[in-house]
N, C-alpha and C positions, 0 to 999 in steps of 0.2 A: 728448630725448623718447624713454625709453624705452618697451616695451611697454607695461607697466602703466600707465605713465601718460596713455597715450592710451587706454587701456581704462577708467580712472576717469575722465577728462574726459568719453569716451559713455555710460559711465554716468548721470555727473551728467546731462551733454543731455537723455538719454534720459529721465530720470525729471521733469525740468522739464518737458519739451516734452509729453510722454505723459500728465503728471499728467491734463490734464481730456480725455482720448477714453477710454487706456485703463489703468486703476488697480487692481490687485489687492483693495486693499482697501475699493473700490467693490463691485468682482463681489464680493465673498464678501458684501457686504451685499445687495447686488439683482440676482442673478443667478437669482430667480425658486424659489428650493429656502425661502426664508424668509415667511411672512405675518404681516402684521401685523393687531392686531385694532380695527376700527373704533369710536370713540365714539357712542353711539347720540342724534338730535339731540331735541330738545325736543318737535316732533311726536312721532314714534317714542313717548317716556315716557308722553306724554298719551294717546297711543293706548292702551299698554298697560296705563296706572292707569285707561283709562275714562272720562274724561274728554274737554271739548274744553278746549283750552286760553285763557280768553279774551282775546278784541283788544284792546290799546287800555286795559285797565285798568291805572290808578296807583293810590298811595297816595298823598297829599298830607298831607307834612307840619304841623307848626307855623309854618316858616318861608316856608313857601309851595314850597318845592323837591320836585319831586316826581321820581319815577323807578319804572321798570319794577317789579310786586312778585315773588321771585323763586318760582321754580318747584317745589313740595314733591310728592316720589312715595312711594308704599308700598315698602319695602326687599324684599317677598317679591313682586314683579312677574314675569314670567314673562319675564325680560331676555336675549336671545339675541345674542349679540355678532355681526356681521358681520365677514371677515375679506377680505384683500385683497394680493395679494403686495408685498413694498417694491423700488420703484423708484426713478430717479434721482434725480428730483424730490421726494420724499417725504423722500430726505437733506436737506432742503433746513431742515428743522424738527428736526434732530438737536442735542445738547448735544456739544460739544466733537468734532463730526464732522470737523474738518479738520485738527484734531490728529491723531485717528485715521486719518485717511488719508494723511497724508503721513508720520505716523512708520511706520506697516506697510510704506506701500512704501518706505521707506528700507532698514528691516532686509529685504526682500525681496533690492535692490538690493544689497546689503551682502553679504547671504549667495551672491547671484552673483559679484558681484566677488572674492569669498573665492573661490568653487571655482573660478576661472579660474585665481588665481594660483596657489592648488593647483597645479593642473594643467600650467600653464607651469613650476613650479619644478621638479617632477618630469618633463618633457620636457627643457629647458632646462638646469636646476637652474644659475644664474648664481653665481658665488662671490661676488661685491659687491655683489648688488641687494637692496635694504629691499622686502620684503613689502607692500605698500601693501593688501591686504585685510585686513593688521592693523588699518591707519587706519580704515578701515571700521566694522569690527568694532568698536575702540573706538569709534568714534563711537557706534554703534547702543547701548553701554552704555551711557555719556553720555545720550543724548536718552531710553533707556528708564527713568533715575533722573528725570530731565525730567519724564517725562509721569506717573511716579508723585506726585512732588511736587504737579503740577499737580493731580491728581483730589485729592489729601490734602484739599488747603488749600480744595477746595470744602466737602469734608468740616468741615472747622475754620471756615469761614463759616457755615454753616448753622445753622438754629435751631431745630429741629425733630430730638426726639430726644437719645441721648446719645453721637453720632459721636465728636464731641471727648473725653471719655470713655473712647471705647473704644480711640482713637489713643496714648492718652497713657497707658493702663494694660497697652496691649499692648510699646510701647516701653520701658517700663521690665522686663516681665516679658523678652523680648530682650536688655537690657540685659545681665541676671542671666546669662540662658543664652549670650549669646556669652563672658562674664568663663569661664565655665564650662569652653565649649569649647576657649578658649584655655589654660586651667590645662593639662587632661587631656594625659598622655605622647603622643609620636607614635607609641608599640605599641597606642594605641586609635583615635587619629584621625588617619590618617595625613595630615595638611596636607602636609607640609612646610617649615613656616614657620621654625623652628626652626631644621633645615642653611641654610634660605634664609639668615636673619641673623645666624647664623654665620661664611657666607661672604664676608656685605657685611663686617661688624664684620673679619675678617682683613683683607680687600681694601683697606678703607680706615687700617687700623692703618697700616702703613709711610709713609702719606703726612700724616697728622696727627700722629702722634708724634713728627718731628720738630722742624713747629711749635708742640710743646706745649698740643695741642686733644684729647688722646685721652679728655679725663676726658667729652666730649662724646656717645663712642659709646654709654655706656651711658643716658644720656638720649635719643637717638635712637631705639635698642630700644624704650626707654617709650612715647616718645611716637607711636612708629610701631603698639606695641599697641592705646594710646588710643585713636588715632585710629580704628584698624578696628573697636573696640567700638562707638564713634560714630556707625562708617558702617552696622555689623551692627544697633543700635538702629533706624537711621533706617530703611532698610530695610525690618526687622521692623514695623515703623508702616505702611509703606507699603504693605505686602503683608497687612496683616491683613483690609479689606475685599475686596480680591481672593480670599482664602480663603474669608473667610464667602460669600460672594457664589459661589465655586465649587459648593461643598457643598449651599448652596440647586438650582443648576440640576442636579446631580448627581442630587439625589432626584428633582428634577421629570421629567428627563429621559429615566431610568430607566423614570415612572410610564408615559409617553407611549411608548416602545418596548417593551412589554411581549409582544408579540405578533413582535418581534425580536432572537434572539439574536447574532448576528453583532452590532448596534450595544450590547446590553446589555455584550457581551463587552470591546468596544474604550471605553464610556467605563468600565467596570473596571477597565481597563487604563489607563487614562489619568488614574483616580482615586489609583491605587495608584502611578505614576510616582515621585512624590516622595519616597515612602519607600523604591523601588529604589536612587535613587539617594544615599541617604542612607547607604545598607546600602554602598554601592559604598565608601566610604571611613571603614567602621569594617575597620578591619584582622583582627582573629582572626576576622570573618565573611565575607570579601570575601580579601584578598589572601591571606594564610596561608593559608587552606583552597584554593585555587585552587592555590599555589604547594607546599604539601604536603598533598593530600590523604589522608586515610587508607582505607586497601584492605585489610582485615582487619586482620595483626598488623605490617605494612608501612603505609609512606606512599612516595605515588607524586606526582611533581611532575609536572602538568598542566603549567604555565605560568611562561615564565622573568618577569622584573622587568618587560619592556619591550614583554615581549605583555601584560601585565596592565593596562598602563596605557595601553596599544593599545584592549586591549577595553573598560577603562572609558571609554576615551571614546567609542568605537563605541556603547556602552551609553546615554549619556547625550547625544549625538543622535537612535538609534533612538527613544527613548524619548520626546522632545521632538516630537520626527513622529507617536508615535504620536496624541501629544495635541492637534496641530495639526487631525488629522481629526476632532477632536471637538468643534469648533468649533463646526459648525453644530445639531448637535443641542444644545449648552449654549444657544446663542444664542436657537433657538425656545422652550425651555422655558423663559426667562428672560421672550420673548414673551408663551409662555400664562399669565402671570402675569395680565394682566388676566382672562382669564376664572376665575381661580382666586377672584379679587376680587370678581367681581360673584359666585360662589355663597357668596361668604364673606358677602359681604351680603346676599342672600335669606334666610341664615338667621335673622338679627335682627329684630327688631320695630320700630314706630313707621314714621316718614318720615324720609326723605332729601334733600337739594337735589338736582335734578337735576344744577346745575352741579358738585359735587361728584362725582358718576358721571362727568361726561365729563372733568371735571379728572386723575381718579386714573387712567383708560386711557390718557391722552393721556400723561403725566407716564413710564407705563410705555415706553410706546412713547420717546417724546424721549429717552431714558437710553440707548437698546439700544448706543451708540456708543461710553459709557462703561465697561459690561457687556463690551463687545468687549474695549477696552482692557487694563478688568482680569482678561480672559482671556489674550489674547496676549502679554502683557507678558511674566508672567513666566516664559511660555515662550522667547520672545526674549531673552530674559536668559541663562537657563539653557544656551539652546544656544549664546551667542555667547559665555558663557565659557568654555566647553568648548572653542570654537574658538581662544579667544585661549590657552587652555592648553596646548593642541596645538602651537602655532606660537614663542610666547614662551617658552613653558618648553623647547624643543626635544623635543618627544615623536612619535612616528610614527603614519600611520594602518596599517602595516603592508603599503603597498601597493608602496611601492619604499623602496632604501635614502634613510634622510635623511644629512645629511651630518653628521660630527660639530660639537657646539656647542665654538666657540670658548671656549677658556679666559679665565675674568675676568682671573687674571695676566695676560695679554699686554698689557692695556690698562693695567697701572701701571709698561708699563718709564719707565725716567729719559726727560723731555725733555729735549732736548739746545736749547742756544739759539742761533735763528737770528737770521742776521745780517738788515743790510739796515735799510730805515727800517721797513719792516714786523714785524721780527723780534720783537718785545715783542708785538704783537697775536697773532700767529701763534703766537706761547708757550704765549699764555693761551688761544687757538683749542682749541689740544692737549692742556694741560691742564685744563679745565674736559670736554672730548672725554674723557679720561681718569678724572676722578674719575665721570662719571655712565656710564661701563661699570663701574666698581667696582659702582656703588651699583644698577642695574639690570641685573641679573644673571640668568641662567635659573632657577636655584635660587629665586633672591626671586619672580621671574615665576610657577615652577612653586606654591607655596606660597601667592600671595596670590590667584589665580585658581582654584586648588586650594577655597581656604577660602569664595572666593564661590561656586565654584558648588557645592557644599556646605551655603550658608547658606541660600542662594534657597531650596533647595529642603527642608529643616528649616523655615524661617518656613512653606512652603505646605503643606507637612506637619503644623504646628501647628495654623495657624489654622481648614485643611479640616477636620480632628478637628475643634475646637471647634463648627466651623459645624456638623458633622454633626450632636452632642451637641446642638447648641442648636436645631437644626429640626426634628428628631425626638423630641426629651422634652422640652424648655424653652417653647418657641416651640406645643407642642400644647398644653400642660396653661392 
């Protein structure tokens, strides 16, 4: 039982045990800064069309079945929405709220566990102990691919509209653009996928080429592209209503802070994030120019290799934070949606059902959890690949020395075979130990983490663009 591991077992307790008193992603929902807007009830409308609304009248059919007749109001009413802060209880009528609560505090939990053992390895720094805020970390990308699937396929159920659609035309347009990314030199987009599988293809040559399996590695390459085109598709699907859906609270959010520059500044900032860090791994913009910039008829180097990729990551956590405080103001203005609805409707003519007024506020409201989701996600994403890039790829925060990364050769010296009744087991123990240090490697690590967190934030790059285009000229006209 080492440290860490009794730090991850309090974790977990902790986050079991704590779930229903005290939950992060409770308070950010009902901690009193958010109001929600009330549906107004059948009195209320009657009042305000003029009307009384009468007792007891039915319509009796043919069949003799009769029922309540329903209730029609003038769409230019003088409709004032009541609003009211959201509390506990009030979660209690939310869409997919206990997903969103238990996935937020998980990556919450995750990202503590992470800077613990941070912090232990640089006190410490153990020469044999596994990272376990990696586990973490992976996990949290696991469950945040999870919880995208999950909202998708509501999307992909639905009947109303043309979700599915837009799922299925954004994933193929991804499709194109990852094949893309993947072509282009690494003097434009520095992944480093390339040295990555390089390195594995060497590492593993000496030990297939014996047995006559090498014509395997270059199908490996294939299919390990494939695969990532597959993953950057699904992805880009997954992330396209989270874009659209940005862009909307963006504008609205804006509308509503106008009278505040400090919060107009930070969601600018928090609008513009994506394409920082998009910018951070084109190379002749980002590294080159950092690493030689020019100073009249001189170039002067800022920045050696490993402060560069110090700072890019500092860059794309900072940046992840900063959008994290911009939560609450997306969130309300995603709120004031229903009042934006009922003056959508005063403007029209004729009648409306009343149940349909209380339906379209209510409907607003129930989503706010999903809205969260497809906010925080793919910030959680973004930062916890940066973390796992950090750690797996062996890179520094530049705060103390890290130790050097073990070379993948050591892991294909010869096994030797041991004796004993056990010796055949223990072979294969070491060996099979052996071929997947080959094949998981820093370089591969550095490279495949590299290109995710790259892609997350290109897909939120894309789609915010489009949403902006489409809520500002498409969506008025």
């Amino acid at each position: 039982m080492g440290v860490q591991v009794v730090v991850t077992l309090l974790a977990a307790s902790l986050m079991h045990k704590l779930a229903p008193h005290c939950s992060f992603a409770r308070w950010l929902l009902c901690n009193g800064s958010l109001y929600r807007y009330k549906h107004p009830t059948d009195e209320e409308l009657c009042a305000l069309a003029g009307k009384q609304r009468p007792k007891n009248k039915r319509d009796r059919r043919m069949n003799g079945v009769s029922e309540d007749k329903p209730l029609w109001v003038p769409r230019d009413i003088e409709l004032r929405l009541d609003t009211a802060p959201i509390t506990a209880l009030d979660t209690l009528v939310l869409r997919y709220f206990l997903e969103y609560q238990w996935f937020v505090d998980f990556a919450v939990y995750a990202s503590a566990v992470y800077v613990f053992s941070e912090g232990y390895f640089c006190l410490v720094s153990p020469a044999r102990e596994t990272n376990l805020g990696v586990l973490w970390c992976l996990l949290s990308v696991v469950f945040c691919v999870k919880v995208f699937s999950t909202v998708m396929r509501h999307y992909f159920r639905s009947q109303e509209g043309g979700e599915r659609s837009v799922c299925l035309s954004f994933a193929f347009f991804f499709l194109l653009l990852a094949m893309g990314a993947l072509v282009l030199r690494e003097e434009l987009l520095e992944f480093g996928l390339e040295p990555g599988l390089a390195a594995v293809t060497a590492n593993l040559e000496p030990i297939l080429k014996p047995r006559g399996w090498e014509w395997t590695l270059p199908l490996a390459r294939l299919a390990f592209k494939l695969g990532l085109v597959a993953l950057s598709s699904f992805l880009g699907a997954c992330l396209t209503f989270p874009g659209l859906r940005l862009a909307q609270t963006h504008l609205d959010a804006l509308r509503m802070a106008q009278d505040r520059p400090l919060t107009q500044l930070l969601l600018h900032v928090g609008f513009v994030a994506p394409l920082l860090v998009v910018l951070l791994w084109v190379r002749p913009l980002a590294r080159d120019f950092l690493l030689q910039a020019p100073l009249g008829k001189h170039r002067v180097q800022l920045l050696s290799d490993s402060s560069f990729d110090t700072f890019r990551l500092w860059a794309v956590v900072a940046l992840s934070l900063l959008r994290l405080l911009g939560t609450r103001p997306h969130l309300q203005a995603y709120l004031a949606l229903a009042e934006r609805w009922v003056q959508r409707m005063r403007r029209g003519a004729g009648r409306v059902p009343a149940l349909e007024i209380q339906q379209q506020i209510t409907r607003i409201y129930c989503y706010v959890s999903v809205v969260s989701l497809q906010y925080l996600g793919p910030v959680i994403l973004t930062l916890h690949s940066a973390l796992l890039l950090k750690t797996l790829g062996h890179h520094s925060w530049g705060l103390y020395p890290e130790p050097p990364p073990v070379s993948p050769a050591a892991a294909v010296s010869p096994v030797s075979p041991a004796g004993g009744p056990g010796g055949d087991a223990q072979a294969a123990a070491q060996e099979i130990s052996a071929l997947l240090g080959c094949i998981f490697t820093p370089l591969l690590f550095r490279g495949f983490f590299s290109f995710l967190t790259w892609w997350v934030a290109t897909c939120q790059l894309v789609t915010s663009l489009f949403g902006l285009y489409f809520h500002q000229y498409l969506a008025a006209s």
